[in-house]
N, C-alpha and C positions, 0 to 999 in steps of 0.2 A: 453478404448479409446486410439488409439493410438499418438504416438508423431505427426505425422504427421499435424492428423488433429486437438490436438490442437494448432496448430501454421498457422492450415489453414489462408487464407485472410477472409473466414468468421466467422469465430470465435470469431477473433480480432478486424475486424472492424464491427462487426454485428449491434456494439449499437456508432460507432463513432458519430455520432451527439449528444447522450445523453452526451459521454463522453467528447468534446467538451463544450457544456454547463456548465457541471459540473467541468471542470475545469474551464472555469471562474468565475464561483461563488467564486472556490476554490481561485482564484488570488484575489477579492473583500477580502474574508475571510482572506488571509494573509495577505494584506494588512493593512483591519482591525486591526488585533491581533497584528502586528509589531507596526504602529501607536502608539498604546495603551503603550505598553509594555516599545519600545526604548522611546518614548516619558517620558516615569516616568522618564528612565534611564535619559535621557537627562536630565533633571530636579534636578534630584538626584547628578548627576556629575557638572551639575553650582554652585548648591550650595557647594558644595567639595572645589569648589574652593578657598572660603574665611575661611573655615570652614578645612578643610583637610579629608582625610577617616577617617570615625568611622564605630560603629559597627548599629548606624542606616542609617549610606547609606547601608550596606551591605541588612539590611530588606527592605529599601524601593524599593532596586530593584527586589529584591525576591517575594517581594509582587504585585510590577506593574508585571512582568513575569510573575507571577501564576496564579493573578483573573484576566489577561489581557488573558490570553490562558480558562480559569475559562468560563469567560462570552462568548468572541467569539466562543470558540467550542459547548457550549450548543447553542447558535444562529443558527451554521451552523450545526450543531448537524443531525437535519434531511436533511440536503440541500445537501451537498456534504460528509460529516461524521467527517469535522471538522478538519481537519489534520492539515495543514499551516507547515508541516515539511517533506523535504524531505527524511528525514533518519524513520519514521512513514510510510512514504508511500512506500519505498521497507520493510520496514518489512511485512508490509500488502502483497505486490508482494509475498516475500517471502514463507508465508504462505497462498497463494491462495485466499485473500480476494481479492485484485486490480489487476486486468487484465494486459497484459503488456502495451499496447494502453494508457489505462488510468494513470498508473505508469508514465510513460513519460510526457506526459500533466499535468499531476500534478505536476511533479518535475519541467515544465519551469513554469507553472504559480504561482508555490512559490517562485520559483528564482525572477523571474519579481515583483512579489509582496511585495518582500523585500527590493530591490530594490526603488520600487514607494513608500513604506511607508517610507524606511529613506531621499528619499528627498524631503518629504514632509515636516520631521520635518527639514528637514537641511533649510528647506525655510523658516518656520514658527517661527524656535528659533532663538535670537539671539546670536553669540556668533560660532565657530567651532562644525561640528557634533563630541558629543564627547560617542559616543555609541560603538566605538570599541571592538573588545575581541583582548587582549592580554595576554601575558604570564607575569605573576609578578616575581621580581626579586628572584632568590635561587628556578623558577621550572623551571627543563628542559621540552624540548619538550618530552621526552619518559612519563615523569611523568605526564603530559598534556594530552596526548592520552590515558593514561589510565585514569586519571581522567574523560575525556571525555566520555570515552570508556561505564564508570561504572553508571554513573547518563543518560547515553543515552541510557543504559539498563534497565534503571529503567522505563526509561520513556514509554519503547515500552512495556514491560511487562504489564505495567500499563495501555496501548491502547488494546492489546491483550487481556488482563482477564477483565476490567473491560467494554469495547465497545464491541471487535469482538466477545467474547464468549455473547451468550444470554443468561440473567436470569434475575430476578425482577428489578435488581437493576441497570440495562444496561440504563435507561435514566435517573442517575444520575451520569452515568462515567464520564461528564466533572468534576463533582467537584474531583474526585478522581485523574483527569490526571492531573486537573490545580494545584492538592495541591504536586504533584510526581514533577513537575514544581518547584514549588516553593520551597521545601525539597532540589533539586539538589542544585538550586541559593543558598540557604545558605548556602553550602558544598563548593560551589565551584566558588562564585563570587570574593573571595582574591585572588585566586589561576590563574584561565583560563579567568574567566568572564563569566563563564556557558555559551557555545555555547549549546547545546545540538539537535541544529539545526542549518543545515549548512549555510542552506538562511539565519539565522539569524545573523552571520558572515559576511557573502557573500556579502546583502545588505549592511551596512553601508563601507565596505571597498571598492566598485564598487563607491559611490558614493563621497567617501575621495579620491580617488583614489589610492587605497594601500598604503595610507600615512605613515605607521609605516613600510613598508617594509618591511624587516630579520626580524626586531625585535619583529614582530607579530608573527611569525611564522605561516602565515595562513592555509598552510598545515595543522598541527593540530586538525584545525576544519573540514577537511575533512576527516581525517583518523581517528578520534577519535569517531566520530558520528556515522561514516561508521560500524568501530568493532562491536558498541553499539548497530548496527541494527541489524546485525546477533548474537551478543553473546545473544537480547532479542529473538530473534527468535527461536534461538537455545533451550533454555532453556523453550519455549512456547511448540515448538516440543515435546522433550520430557516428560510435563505436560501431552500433548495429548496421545505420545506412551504409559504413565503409567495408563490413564486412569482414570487422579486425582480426576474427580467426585465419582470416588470409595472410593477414602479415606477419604471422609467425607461428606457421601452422604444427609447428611440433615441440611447441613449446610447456605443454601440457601434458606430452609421450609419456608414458610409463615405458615402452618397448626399448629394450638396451641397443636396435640396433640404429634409434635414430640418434646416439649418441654420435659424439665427433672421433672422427678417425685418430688411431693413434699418430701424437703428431711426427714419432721419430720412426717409424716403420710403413705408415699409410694402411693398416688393416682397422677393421673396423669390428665391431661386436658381431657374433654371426647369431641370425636370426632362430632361435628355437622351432625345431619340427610342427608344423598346425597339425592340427586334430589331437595333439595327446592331451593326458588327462590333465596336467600341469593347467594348459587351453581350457579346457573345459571349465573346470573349477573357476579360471580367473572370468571366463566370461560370465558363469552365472551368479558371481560373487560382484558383478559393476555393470547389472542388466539396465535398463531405463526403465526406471519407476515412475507412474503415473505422476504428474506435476501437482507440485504441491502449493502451499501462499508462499514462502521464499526458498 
């Protein structure tokens, strides 16, 4: 296919109206998951207040970010594929899962959605929205973006292998993305405040109105996330150029006989009868469904 046509106007806008809906769901969906998420945080930093940082605020935001991205992405899971991050969704571009059309649309209606879920809670709590990402004192911004850089690569990685590739275990990848989530937060919520998403930044600072200034260093959370998107992408590529279903081709078997021999007699599982119905059932129970956005 040439370059041309695909950047034709029908190509791109073939499915606009689908892609239209589905980003708003995707706006609903960010929404949602910010809600959830800042809302802990919000909660977790009032109480800081009387109390000072310890090392259980650092879990309990780790934990509302994690099962907060956990539950909402298994929600939206079949609906739009769950994203609520703009730096997830040019990885997706990236690697040819999201269109350019729908890339766009998705990236304002997360923006928006970040937005509408931090003033929600800025309406709902009392007290200053105190959901900021900042830089703590003894890390510069180079050290920031890398930080950033490195758990935002974790996290695409984590969308890429365990949503955009298909195998058995593809409608359990929220819990694998929400828990890559939640591993970053405890790396690096002393540190940056785990943006890992840029909306997720974006929003609360839009509706503080840049209240920390220079001293936020908000750039950061744009360039650090941004890295994170192509250094996962990068590293997803060449998974693909090497053809890693090769190097550990039954690693994904459901089939009990690609189990290991037993090690004190040498027998091995013995393969069930093909064609009975047991077969039947399991194959039209894990057919290949048409490709989805993750």
């Amino acid at each position: 296919m040439s370059r041309n046509s695909y950047w034709s106007s029908q190509r791109l806008f073939g499915s606009f109206s689908i892609d239209v809906k589905a980003a708003a769901l995707e706006f609903v969906g960010t929404t949602f998951f910010l809600l959830l998420g800042l809302g802990g945080i919000q909660a977790a930093t009032g109480a800081t207040l009387e109390s000072g940082t310890t090392i259980e605020q650092v879990l309990y935001i780790a934990t509302c970010m994690g099962f907060s991205l956990l539950v909402t992405a298994w929600l939206f899971f079949r609906v739009t594929g769950g994203l609520f991050n703009p730096n997830i969704t040019l990885a997706l571009f990236l690697v040819g899962v999201v269109g350019p059309v729908r890339f766009v649309l998705f990236c304002i209606a997360q923006m928006v959605g970040a937005i509408a879920a931090s003033a929600i809670i800025y309406g709902l709590t009392p007290g200053p929205l105190s959901v900021n990402t900042f830089l703590q004192q003894g890390i510069s911004p180079a050290q920031a973006v890398f930080i950033e850089m490195f758990i935002t690569a974790a996290l695409v990685i984590a969308v890429l292998m365990l949503a955009a590739e298909k195998h058995s275990a593809t409608p359990f990848a929220p819990v694998g993305i929400g828990l890559t989530l939640f591993v970053g937060h405890l790396f690096a919520v002393f540190y940056t405040g785990a943006c890992m998403n840029t909306a997720r930044s974006f929003g609360p600072a839009v509706v503080t109105g840049f209240a920390f200034g220079g001293e936020s260093n908000h750039w950061v959370y744009w360039v650090g996330p941004f890295l994170g998107s192509l250094l996962g992408s990068a590293f997803y590529a060449l998974l693909k150029a090497m053809n890693y279903r090769e190097l550990n081709p039954a690693q994904a078997s459901t089939r009990p006989e690609d189990s290991p021999q037993d090690p004190i007699f040498g027998t091995s599982e013995k393969a069930e009868p093909t064609g009975s119905a047991k077969d039947a059932s399991a194959s039209n129970s894990t057919g290949n469904p048409g490709r989805s956005a993750i």
